[in-house]
C-alpha positions in Angstrom: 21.5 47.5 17.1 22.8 44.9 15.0 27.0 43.3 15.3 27.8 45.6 12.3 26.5 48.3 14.2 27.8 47.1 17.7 31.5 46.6 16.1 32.0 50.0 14.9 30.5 51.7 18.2 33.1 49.7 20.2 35.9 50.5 17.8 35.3 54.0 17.8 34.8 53.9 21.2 38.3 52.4 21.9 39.8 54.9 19.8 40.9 52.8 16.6 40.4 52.9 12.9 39.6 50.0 10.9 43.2 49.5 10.2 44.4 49.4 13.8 41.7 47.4 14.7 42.6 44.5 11.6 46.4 44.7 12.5 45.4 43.9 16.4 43.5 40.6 15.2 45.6 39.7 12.1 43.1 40.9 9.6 43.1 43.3 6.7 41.5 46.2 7.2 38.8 45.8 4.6 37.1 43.1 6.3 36.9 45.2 9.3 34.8 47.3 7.1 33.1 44.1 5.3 32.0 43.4 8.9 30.9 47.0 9.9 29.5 48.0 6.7 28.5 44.9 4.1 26.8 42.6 7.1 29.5 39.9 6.6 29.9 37.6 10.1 33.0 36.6 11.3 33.9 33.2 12.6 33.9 32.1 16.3 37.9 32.8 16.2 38.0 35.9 14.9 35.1 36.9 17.1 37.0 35.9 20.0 40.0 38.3 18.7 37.7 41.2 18.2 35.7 41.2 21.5 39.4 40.7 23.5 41.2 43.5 21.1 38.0 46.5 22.0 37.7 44.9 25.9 34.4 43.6 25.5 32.5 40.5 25.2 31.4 38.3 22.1 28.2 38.3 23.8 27.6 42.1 23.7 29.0 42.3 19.9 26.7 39.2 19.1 23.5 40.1 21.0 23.9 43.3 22.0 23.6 43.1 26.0 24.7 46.3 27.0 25.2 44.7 30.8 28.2 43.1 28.9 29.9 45.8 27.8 29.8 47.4 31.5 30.8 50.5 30.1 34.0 51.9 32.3 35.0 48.6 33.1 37.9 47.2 31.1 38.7 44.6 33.7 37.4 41.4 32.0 38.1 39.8 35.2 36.3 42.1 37.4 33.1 41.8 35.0 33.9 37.5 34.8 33.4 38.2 39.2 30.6 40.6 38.7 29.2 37.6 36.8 29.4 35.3 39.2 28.0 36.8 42.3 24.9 37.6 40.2 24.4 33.9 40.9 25.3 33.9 44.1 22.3 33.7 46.7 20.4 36.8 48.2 22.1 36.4 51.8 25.9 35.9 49.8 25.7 39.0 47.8 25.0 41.1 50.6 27.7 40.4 52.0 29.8 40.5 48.5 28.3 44.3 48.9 29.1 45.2 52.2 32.7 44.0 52.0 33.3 45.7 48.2 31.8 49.2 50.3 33.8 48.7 53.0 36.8 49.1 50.6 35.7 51.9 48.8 34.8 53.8 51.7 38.7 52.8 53.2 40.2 53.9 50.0 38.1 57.1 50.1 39.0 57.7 53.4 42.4 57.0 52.8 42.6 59.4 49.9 41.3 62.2 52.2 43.8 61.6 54.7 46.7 61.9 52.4 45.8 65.4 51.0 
């Protein structure tokens, strides 16, 4: 998939035209569609103002990682701390694991109680 193709997906997936889209990041809505449609490349800025208006990163609308866009996830901080315990070691994210399903399994508990 190439950043033309990557750009539209993630705008249609947020929802937006190519109008809302160029009013979020200051840009006229025709060079939303020079970028989606005519191959043009954006500068590092406007990049940067495109991955943070459709919640994603310039990685994934650069190169395409799909781990990037973590679909369902529009924390950017959550995914920035998913990133970093990648690169924690083995014996660390275990216990990064064990703590995070401790608190789903309170919360879930938690929910049950209150019905």
């Amino acid at each position: 998939m190439s950043f033309s193709e990557r750009l539209k997906e993630a705008r249609n997936k947020k929802g937006l035209s190519q109008s809302q889209l160029g009013q979020m990041v200051n840009l006229h809505y025709t060079q939303i569609g020079r970028y989606e449609n005519k191959g043009a490349q954006p500068s590092a800025d406007v990049l940067s103002k495109l991955a943070n208006a459709l919640d994603i990163t310039t990685d994934f609308l650069m190169y395409g990682s799909r781990e990037d866009m973590a679909d369902g996830i529009g924390d950017k901080e959550l995914i920035s701390q998913f990133k970093k315990i990648t690169q924690l070691p083995a014996d660390q994210k275990k216990i990064v694991k064990e703590l995070i399903d401790a608190f789903i399994l309170k919360s879930e508990l938690q929910q049950k109680l209150a019905q």
